[in-house]
N, C-alpha and C positions, 0 to 999 in steps of 0.2 A: 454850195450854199451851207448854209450852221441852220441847223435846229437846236432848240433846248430841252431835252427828254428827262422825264420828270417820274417818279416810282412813287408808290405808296405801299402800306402793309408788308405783305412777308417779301413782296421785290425790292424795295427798299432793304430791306435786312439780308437780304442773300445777295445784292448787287456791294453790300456797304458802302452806298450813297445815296443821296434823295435825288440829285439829277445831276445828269452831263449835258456836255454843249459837245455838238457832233457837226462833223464836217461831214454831210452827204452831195450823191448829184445832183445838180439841178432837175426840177419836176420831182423827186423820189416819190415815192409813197410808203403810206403809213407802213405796210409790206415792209418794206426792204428796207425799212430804219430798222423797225422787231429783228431782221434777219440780221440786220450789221449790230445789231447791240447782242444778239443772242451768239454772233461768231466770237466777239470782240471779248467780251464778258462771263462767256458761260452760263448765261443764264438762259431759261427756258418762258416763253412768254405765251406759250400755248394755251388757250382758253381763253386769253385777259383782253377784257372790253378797252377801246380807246379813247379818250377825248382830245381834238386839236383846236387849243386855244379855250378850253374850257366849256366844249360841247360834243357831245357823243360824235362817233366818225366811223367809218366805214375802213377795213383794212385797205383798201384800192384809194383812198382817197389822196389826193397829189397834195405836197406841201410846198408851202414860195417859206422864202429864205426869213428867216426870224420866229417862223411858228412855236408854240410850244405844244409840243406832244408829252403825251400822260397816260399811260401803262396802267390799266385798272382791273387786279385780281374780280373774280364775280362779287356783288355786297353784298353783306352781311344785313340784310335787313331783320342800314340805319340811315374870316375875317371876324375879329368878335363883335363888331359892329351889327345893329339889326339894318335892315335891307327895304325899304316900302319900294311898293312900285310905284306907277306913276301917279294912280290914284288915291295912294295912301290909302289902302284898302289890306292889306298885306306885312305882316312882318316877316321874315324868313330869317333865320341866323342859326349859325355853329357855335356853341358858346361851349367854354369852362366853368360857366358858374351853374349854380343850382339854380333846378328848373320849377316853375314857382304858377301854381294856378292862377295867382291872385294879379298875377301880371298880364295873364293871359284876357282876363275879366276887366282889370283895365281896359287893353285896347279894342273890345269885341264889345263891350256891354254899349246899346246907342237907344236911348228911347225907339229910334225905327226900327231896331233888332228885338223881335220880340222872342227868338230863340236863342241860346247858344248849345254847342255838343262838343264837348270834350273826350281826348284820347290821351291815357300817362301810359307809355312803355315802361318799365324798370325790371332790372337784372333780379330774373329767377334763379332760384337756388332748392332744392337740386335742378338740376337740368339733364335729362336724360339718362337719371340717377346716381347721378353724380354730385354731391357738394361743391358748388363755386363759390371761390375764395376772392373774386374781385373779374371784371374785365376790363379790359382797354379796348377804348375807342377810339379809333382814327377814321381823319376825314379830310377830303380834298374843298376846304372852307370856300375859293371864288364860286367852283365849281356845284358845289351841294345849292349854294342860294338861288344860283340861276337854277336848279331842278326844283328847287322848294317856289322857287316864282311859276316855275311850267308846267306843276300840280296846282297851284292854286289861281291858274287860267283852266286848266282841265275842268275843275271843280264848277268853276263859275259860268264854262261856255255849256255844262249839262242842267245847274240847277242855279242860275243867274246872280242877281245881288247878291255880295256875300262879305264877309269881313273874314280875314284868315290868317291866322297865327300859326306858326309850326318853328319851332326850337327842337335842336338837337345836341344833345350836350356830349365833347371828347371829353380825354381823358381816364384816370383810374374810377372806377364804382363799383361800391360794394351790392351785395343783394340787398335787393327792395329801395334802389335806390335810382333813378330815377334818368332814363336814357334821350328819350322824347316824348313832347306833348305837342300837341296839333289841337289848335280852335275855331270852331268856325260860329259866327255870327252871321243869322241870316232873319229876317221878316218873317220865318216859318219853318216849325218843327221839324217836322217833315225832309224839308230841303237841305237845313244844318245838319240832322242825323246822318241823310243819306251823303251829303259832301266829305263827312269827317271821316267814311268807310272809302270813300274813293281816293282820298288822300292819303288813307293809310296804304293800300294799295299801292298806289302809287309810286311814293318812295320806299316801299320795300323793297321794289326791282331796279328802283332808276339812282336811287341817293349815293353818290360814293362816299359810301361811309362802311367800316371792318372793324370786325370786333377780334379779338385776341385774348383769350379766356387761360382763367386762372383755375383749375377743377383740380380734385385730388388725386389725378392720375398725371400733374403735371401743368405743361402749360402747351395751349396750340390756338392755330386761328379758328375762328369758328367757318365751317363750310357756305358759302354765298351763291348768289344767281344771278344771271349773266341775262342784263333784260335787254342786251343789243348785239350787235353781229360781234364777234369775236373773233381772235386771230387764231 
């Protein structure tokens, strides 16, 4: 059967491609595509979380013929179209453009929302005394929105009604400039506050999104964490 195996971040740049289409055996598992891309390739895949079909997986997990499998270093916690769910309660989106409060207060602000709580990420400078000169962000766009939809079911199945924004911008940024914001609109203080802490949470460990940092000693990725089983 063919799968379609897909890299991001620094495996992408040490494989020099973003995916192949691979002829494995029927049933395989996630296993033993890593092992046939890791003999084929030279490449090492030890640590890296997976997703099949744009949902976390398990290395044991069996693939039918057409899957697409996706190789995911640990994240760096971080389609340009936004995303609502079904309730239109929700935006979720990977964007290049700049990240803008006022957009956020758009879709959050509702005469029955009598709270909102806002969170801005932006690129610190020094960073572990270091001056950075810019980072790069990458991100696996299907994939990050279904996690940004699956934080903002987290958020609402703890502290219920909710309105919820969350933008994450790729790309080059310089310091103090502005990576992600996350909004929550809720009927009460309280609940916004505490949603917009579980959301940050949240996609710290789960968003596939890699930073790639530009500091005066050079350039490297930034180190990540691996919020699922790993190979």
């Amino acid at each position: 059967m063919r799968v379609r195996v897909v890299f991001f971040a620094r495996l992408k740049r040490e494989i020099g491609a973003e995916e192949l289409l691979l002829e494995v055996p029927l049933g395989a598992s996630v296993r033993e595509v890593a092992t046939q891309v890791e003999q084929e390739r030279g490449l090492s895949l030890k640590g890296c979380m997976v997703a099949v079909n744009e949902t976390y997986a398990k290395p044991d997990h069996p693939l039918e013929d057409g899957d697409e499998v996706a190789f995911l270093p640990p994240v760096a916690g971080g389609a340009d179209d936004m995303t609502p769910d079904t309730a239109e309660q929700t935006v979720a989106e990977i964007t290049t453009e700049v990240l803008s409060l006022e957009n956020a207060a758009q879709f959050l602000v509702r005469p029955e929302y009598g709270a909102q709580a806002y969170f801005v990420g932006t690129v610190r400078s020094p960073n572990a005394g270091k001056r950075v000169d810019f980072i790069e962000y990458e991100g696996f766009a299907p994939m990050a929105a279904k996690v940004m939809q699956a934080a903002a079911a987290a958020a609402r199945e703890k502290h219920g009604e909710l309105r919820v924004f969350i933008q994450h911008r790729v790309g080059r940024l310089q310091p103090a400039e502005a990576s992600i914001l996350i909004g929550v609109g809720s009927p009460h203080r309280r609940a916004a506050l505490e949603a917009c802490d579980l959301l940050i949470e949240y996609l710290k460990v789960n968003i596939p999104v890699w930073k790639h940092e530009a500091d005066e000693d050079g350039q490297h990725w930034v180190a990540g964490q691996a919020g699922h089983e790993t190979l």
